[in-house]
N, C-alpha and C positions, 0 to 999 in steps of 0.2 A: 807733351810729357817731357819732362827734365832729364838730362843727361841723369842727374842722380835718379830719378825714381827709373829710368831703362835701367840703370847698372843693378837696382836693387829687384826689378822684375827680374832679369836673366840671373841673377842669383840667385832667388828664389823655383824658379824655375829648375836650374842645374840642382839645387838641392834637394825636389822632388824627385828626379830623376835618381841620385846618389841614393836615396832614399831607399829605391823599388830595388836598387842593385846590393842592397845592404851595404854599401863601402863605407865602413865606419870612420876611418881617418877621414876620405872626403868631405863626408857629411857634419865631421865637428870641423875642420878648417872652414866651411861654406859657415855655417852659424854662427861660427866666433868675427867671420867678417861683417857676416849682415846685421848684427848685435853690434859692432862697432861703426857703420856706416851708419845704423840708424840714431846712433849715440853722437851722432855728427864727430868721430875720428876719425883718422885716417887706415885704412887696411891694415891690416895687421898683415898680411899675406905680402903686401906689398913691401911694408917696413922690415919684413924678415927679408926678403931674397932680392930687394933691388938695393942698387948701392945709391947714397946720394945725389951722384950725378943723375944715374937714371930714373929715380923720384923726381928730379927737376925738370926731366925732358920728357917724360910723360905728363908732368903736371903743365909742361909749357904747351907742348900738342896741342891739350883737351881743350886749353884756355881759347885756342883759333878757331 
């Protein structure tokens, strides 16, 4: 299994969970990511709260 298809099982995953718990804010942040990962874009989640530097250094990480 591909790094992408884990990231998009545990998100799917967390958003069953957010589900059962009714958290409504979580449960649309979790869908509007996984609607965008599966759109092949980049997190939205990600694009709002990290700053470019650390878009880079996460994206450099994952790359190793």
């Amino acid at each position: 299994m591909s790094d992408y298809e884990q990231l998009l099982e545990g998100l799917k995953k967390v958003l069953s969970i957010a589900k059962a718990n009714g958290n409504k804010l979580f449960i649309d942040n979790i869908e509007r990511d996984i609607k965008a990962l599966e759109a092949g874009e980049e997190s939205p989640i990600i694009k709002e709260y990290l700053t470019p530097e650390e878009r880079m250094a996460n994206h450099s990480a994952n790359e190793d």
